[in-house]
C-alpha positions in Angstrom: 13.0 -13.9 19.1 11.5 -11.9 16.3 13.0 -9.9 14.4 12.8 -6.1 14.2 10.1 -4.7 11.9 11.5 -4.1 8.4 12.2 -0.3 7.4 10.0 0.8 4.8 10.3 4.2 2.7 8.2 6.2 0.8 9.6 7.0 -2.4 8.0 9.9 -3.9 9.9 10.2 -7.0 9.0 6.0 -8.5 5.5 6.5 -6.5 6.2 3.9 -4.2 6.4 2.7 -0.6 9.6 -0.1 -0.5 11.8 -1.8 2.0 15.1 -0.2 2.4 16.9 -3.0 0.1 14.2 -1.8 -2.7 13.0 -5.2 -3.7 9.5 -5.3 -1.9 7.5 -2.0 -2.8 3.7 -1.0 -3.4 3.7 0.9 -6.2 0.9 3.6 -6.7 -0.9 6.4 -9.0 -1.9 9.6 -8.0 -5.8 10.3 -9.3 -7.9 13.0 -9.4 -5.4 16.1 -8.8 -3.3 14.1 -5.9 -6.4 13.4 -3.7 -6.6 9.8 -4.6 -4.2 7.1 -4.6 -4.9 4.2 -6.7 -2.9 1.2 -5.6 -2.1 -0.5 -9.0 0.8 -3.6 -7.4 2.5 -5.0 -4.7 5.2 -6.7 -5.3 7.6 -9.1 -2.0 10.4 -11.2 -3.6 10.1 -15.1 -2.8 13.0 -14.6 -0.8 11.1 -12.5 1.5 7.7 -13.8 1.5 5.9 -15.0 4.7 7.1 -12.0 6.7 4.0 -9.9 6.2 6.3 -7.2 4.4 3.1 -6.7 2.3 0.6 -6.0 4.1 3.1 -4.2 6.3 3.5 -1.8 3.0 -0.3 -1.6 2.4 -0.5 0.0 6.3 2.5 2.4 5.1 0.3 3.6 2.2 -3.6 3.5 4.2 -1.5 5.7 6.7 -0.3 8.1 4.2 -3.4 8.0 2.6 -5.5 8.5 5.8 -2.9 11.3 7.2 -3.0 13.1 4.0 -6.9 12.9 3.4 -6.7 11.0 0.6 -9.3 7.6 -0.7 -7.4 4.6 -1.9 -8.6 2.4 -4.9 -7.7 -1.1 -4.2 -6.7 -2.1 -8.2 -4.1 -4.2 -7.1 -5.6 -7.7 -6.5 -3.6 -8.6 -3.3 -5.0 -5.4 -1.5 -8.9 -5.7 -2.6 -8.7 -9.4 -2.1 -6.1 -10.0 1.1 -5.6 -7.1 2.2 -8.6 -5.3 3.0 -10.7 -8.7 4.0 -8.1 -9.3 6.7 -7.9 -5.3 7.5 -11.7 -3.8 7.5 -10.2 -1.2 9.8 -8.6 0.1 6.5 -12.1 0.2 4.4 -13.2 3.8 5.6 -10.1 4.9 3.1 -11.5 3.3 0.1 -12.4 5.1 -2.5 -16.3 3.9 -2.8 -17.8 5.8 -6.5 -16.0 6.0 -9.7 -14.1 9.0 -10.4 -14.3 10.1 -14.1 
């Protein structure tokens, strides 16, 4: 039996999406006046590692990126290199030129 998908929150205030217990988060940067979110680290505790609770976080943040019509830069290597080769779906959010 699987067990029911983790709750993850978005924490405005530490710029972050996280699992309830706080000890897996993405943690992000706001760019170019709040329209782009630059993805700088992901972070899931060995404890809790092999439950896809970070790319579950990376969905939380594309989807709040997409929803809020904002581009993501992938800075964080686990998103540019994992992430997004297992995800394409997610590459139409990327940020694709430099932003001064």
């Amino acid at each position: 039996m699987e067990a029911a998908a983790p709750k993850l929150l978005w924490n405005v205030s530490q710029k972050r999406f996280e699992t309830e217990d706080k000890k897996a988060y993405l943690q992000y940067e706001l760019r170019n006046e709040g329209k782009v979110m630059d993805i700088v680290h992901t972070f899931v505790p060995s404890s809790k590692r092999g439950q896809g609770l970070a790319s579950l976080l990376c969905v939380s943040a594309f989807s709040h990126a997409k929803a809020n019509s904002m581009s993501v830069i992938p800075t964080c290597s686990y998103v540019s290199d994992t992430f997004l080769p297992r995800n394409p779906s997610w590459n139409s959010v990327v940020q694709t030129q430099d932003i001064l």
